[in-house]
Structures are given as structure tokens and as C-alpha cells.
N, C-alpha and C positions, 0 to 999 in steps of 0.2 A: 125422463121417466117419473110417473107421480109416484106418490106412498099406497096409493088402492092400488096403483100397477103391481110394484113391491110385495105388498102382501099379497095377494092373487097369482106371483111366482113361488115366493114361498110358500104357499096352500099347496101347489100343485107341485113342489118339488118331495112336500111331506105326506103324500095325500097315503094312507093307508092301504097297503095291496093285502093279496092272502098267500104263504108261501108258497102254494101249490094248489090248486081246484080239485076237487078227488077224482074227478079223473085222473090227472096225473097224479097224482097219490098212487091209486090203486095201479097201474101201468106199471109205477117204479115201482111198485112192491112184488109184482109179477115178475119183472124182470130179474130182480136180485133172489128170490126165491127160486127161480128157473137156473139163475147161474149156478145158485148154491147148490144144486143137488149135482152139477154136473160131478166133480168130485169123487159123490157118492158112486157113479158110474163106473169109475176106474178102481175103488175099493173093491166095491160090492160084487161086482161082475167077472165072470173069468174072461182071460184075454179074449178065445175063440168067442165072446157073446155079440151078436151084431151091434147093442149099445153099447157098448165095453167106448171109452175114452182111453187113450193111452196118457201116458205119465208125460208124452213128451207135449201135448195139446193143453193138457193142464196147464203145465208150466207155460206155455206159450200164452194161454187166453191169460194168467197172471201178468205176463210179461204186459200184453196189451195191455191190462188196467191203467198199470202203473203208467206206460204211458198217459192213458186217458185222463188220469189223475194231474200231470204235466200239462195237460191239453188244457183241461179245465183252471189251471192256475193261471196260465198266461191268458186265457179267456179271460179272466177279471179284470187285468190291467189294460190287455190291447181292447178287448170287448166293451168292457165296462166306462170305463176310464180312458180309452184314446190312446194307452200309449205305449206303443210299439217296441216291445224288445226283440232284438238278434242273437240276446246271449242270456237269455234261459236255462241254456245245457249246462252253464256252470252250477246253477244252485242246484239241481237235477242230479250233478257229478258229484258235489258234494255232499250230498246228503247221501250218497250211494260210497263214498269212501270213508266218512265218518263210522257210516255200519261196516262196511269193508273192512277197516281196525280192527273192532271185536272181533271178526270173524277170522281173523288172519290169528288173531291171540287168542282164540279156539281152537287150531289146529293144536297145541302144546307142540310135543315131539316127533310128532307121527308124519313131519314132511321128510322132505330127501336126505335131508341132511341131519335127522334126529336132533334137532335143537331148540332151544327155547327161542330162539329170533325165528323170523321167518325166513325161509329159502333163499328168497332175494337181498335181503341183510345179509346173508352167513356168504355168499357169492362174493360181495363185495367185500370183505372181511371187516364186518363190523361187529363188534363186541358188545355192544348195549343197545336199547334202542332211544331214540332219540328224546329230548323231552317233551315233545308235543304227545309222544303214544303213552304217557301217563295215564293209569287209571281208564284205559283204552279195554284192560278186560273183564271192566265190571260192564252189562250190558246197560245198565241203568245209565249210566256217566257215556256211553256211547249214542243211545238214544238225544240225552242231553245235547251231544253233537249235534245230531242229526237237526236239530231244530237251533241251535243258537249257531253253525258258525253258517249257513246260507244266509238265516236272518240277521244276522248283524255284519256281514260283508253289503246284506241289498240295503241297509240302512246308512253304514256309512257312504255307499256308493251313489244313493239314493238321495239322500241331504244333499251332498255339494252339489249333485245334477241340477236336484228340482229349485236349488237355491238360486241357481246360475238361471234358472228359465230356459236351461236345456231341452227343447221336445222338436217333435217331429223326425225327420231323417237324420238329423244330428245325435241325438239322444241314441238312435240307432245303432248310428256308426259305433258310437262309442260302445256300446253295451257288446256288441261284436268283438272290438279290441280289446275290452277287456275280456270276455271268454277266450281269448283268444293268446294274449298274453298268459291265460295262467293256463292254459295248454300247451304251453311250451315250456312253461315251470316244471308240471307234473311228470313230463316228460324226460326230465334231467334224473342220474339215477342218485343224485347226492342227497335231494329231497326227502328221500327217507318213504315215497310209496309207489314204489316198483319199478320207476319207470315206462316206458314202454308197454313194459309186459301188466301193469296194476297190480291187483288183489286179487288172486284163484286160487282151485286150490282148497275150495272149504270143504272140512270135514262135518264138524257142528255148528250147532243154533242154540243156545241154552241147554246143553249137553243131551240133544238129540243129533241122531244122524238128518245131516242137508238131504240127505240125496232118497232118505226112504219115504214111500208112499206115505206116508201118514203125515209125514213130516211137508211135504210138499201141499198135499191139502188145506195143513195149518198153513202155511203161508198164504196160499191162495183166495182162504176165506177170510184173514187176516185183508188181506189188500184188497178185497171184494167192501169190508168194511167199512177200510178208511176209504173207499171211492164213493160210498152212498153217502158219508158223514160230512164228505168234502163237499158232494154236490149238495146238500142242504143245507150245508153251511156259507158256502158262495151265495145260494139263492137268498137263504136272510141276510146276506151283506147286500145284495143288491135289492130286492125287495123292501128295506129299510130306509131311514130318509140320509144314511150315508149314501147307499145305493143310487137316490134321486140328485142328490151333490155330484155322485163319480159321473152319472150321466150328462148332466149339465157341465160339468165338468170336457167330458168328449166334446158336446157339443157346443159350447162355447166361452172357453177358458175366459175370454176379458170381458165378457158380461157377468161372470158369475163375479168376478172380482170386485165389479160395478155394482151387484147387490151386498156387495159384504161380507166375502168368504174367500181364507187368504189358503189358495190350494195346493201350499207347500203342503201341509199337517193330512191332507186327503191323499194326497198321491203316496207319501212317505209312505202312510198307512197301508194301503191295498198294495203296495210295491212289494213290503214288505212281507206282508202276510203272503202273497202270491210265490215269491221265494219259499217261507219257508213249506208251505203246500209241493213246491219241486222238490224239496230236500229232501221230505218224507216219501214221497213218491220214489227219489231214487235210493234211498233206503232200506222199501221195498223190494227195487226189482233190483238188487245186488244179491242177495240169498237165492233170488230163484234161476237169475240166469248164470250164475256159477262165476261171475267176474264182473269187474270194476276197472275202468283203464281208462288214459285221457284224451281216448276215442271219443270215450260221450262230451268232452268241453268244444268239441270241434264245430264250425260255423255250420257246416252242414248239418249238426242235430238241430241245432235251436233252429234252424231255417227251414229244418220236416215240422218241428212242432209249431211253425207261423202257417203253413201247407192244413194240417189237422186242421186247425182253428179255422179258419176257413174254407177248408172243402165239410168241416161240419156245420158251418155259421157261427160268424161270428157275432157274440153279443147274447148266445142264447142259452150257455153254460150246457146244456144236453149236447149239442153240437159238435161240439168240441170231443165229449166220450164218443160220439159218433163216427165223428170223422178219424179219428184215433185208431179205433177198428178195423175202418175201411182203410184207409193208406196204409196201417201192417199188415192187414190181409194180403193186401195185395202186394204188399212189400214182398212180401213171404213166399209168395206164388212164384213172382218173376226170378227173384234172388235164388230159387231152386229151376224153376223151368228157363229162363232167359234171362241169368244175371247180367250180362252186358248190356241188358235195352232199360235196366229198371232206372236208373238216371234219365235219361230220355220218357220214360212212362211218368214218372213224380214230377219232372217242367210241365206236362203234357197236362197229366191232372190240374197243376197249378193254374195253366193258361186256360184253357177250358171251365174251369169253374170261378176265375174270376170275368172271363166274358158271357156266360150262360149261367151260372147258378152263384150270382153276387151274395146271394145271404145261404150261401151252402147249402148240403143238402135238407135242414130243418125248413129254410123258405122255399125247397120243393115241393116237400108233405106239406105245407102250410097252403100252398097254390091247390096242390092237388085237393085240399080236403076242402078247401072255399069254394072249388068249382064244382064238387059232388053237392055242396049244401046248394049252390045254386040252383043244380038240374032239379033237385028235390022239391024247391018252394017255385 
């Protein structure tokens, strides 16, 4: 390969994009404006009104975000960057029991057992709580959680991985045993966060009630937020000339090596950032769905959230909130109308949209809108 070759790949790995076209600007701004009022629906309107929103649909489309928010993080590493996790749920989980703490150290007295420990402590007769739940009820120092202990579990997990030259189905595997291994940690009741049963049970949120309207609003515009801020923020990480590295990167790790870029320091990076993006996410949807438990570390989360990213496309960061959507929606449908078939309908979705809609449903709309420009010219 000559030095003009060289530079001519470097040019085109740095070449300058625009974050968004205003089209898409204005679309996203439609959209998050359109969510934001729904809210208003459920305040402002009385039950009997045909647009009336219930409290419990709210809480639900919040639920979804948060997924979407998850979707959109493993988006960056498997989309962007090539590389395939199975065990996503755990930073997802974590970020979601980090906030779980405060909120268990919010209840004060007012559980079953009127006592300063939580229910499941005073069950097992413990007298103090452990030292990890240190400074657990200041919300500030739980936040802090929320973002350092996913992110520096995917870092050091991340270092000896990528150091090893760990990728493809191996990396995989492993990324699954370890969710999978600390799902059977949190599951023991000595651990100090519930067992079994997790973190419910909340009463407050910064000494408002969880569970009343207003309160749920804030949450939901709250997490409506950090989904716009995540996806603008994903799109300058990959619009950027890190962005044109992680792709080069996907597409061919020992050439990119070959111009001069050692992709331990790239991958570490977006790995890591992509964790703490799940941390936050499940930090979110722990106040609105009323619990925490090491349900969500289980292979079959992180393995609905590789299903999102690809039944929305992968590689395309909208995708992924997309496809987030649609697999809860539908989750939601069958799990109420036909819970026994909804395992058999999510293989069904998976098989189907990797043999018929390979770049999800965004390279549907994408076909569909190339072939209306065609009839037109």
C-alpha cells in the first residue's frame, strides 16, 4: 500500500459529516415534542375524556424508552464498532440497583417492619447494613453509582478482553458468562440486595411520592431527555472521525492496524461509554417500574436487546429506539393476550427479520422511500 494510498484512507476516514440534515432535525424534534405532551394528557384531562392517557401507559411508554436507551447503547458497540455483546443486561442491571439503593434508603420506616434497614435485611436478621450501602442515601453519591460502577466493571472487563484480541463469538460467549455468573451472585440472599425478590417497594424519589401523577410525569420527561441527549450524543460519536475509526474498525480490524491505529484505546472507549449509557438507562426504568431484581442480568435480556437492535437496524442508532418499541409493544400484546406463544413470536421476529429485513426496519423505510423517489423522476 503506497503513502497517497494512506492518506486517501485517512481523508476518507476523517472526512467531515453534519450531525443531522434538518430534516431529521426537525422529525426529532416532532417527535420528542409529541411525546412530551402525552403526559400532559393524563394530568390535564379527566379519566372519562376520550384522549385521557392512563398512568399506567405512561409509565409503560417510559418503560419503553429506557429500553430504547439500552438499544441504542449496544447499537454503538455491535453497530458501530462490530462487536457483539450477550451480556449488556448486566450494566442495564446495574445501573438500575445502584439507583435501586437510594430508593430502598428512601423508604425510612414506613416498610413492614418499621425499621431503618430495609424489609429484606430486618427478614434475614441483619442489624446494620453492609459497607457497600455507604452514603447510598444521599441521591447525589447514588447517581455517582449509577455511572461509575457499570463503567468501570466494562473497563476492567474490557482491557483484558480487547488486550487478549478476544472478538467475534468468543468475546460473546464470555460477555454472556459473565452476566450470567453475576446473576447468580445477586441472587444469593447474603449479598446484601434482596435476593431473589431485588429492590420494591418504593415509596419516594427525592422526597416526593413514586407513585403520584406528577411524580411519574417527572420521571417520564426525565427519561424522554436523556433518550434525545443519548441519541445526539451516539450520532457525534459516530459522525466524528472516532466514529470513521469504529467503522473501519467493524470493517476491518487488521487493515486498520496496518495504517496505524492500535484498537485496543477505540474499542475500550465506545465499550465503555456504551455500558455506562445502560447504567443510566436502567437507573431510569427502576423508579418507574416499581422494582429491580436479577431477572434483568439474565441471558435472555441481553439477548431481547441483540433482537431490538436488529429488528430496528443495526448501525443506524434511530433503529434500535425503533425497534425497542416495536418488540415491547408486542411483548406487551402477547404477554397479556397469549403469554405462552410470546417466546415462539420473538424467535419468529428474530428469524424473519434476519432473512427478509437484514438492515431492520430503518432499511425498509429506506427501500421504501428510494423506490417512491424513483416513480417520481
Amino acid at each position: 500500500m503506497t503513502s497517497s494510498t494512506l492518506v486517501t484512507t485517512r481523508d476518507h476516514l476523517f472526512r467531515r459529516q453534519h450531525l443531522f440534515s434538518p430534516r431529521a432535525w426537525t422529525g426529532l424534534l416532532i417527535a420528542i415534542v409529541l411525546l412530551a405532551l402525552l403526559p400532559l394528557l393524563n394530568l390535564v384531562l379527566p379519566v372519562d375524556h376520550p384522549l385521557h392517557i392512563s398512568s399506567y401507559a405512561i409509565a409503560l411508554l417510559g418503560k419503553f424508552m429506557c429500553y430504547a436507551m439500552a438499544a441504542l447503547a449496544l447499537d454503538l458497540v455491535w453497530g458501530y464498532a462490530g462487536i457483539l455483546s450477550l451480556g449488556h443486561g448486566i450494566f442495564f442491571a446495574l445501573g438500575g440497583y445502584a439507583h435501586g439503593m437510594y430508593l430502598m434508603r428512601s423508604i425510612g420506616r414506613d416498610g413492614v417492619y418499621q425499621s431503618h434497614l430495609p424489609d429484606f435485611m430486618v427478614f434475614l436478621d441483619w442489624r446494620e447494613y453492609p459497607w457497600y450501602w455507604t452514603f447510598t442515601d444521599h441521591f447525589a453519591y447514588a447517581m455517582l453509582l449509577v455511572v461509575l460502577v457499570p463503567g468501570v466493571l466494562a473497563f476492567i472487563f474490557g482491557y483484558f478482553a480487547f488486550r487478549s484480541r478476544i472478538k467475534g463469538v468468543y468475546f460473546s460467549i464470555i460477555t454472556q458468562a459473565m452476566t450470567f455468573a453475576a446473576m447468580l451472585l445477586f441472587f444469593r440472599n447474603d449479598t446484601g440486595f434482596g435476593g431473589n425478590n431485588g429492590f420494591t417497594d418504593f415509596k419516594r424519589i427525592l422526597g416526593f411520592d413514586i407513585t403520584a401523577p406528577d411524580t411519574r410525569a417527572v420521571l417520564y420527561w426525565t427519561t424522554l431527555i436523556f433518550l434525545g441527549l443519548a441519541l445526539v450524543f451516539a450520532r457525534a460519536i459516530t459522525q466524528s472521525k472516532l466514529g470513521r475509526v469504529l467503522t473501519a474498525l467493524r470493517d476491518s480490524e487488521s487493515r486498520l492496524r496496518f495504517i496505524g491505529y492500535d484498537p485496543l484505546g477505540f474499542k475500550l472507549f465506545v465499550w465503555t461509554v456504551s455500558a455506562i449509557m445502560c447504567g443510566i438507562a436502567g437507573a431510569l426504568y427502576v423508579p418507574q417500574v416499581g422494582i429491580i431484581n436479577p431477572s434483568e442480568m439474565s441471558t435472555e435480556t441481553s439477548i431481547e436487546m441483540v433482537i431490538w437492535v436488529a429488528t430496528g437496524g443495526r448501525g443506524t442508532l434511530i433503529g434500535p429506539v425503533l425497534g425497542a418499541g416495536v418488540v415491547n409493544g408486542l411483548k406487551t400484546w402477547f404477554t397479556s393476550a397469549l403469554p405462552e406463544f410470546w417466546l415462539y413470536a420473538l424467535g419468529l421476529i428474530f428469524v424473519l427479520t434476519t432473512l427478509f429485513l437484514p438492515h431492520g426496519i430503518v432499511g425498509l423505510l429506506r427501500r421504501f422511500t428510494a423506490r417512491n423517489a424513483r416513480r417520481t423522476f
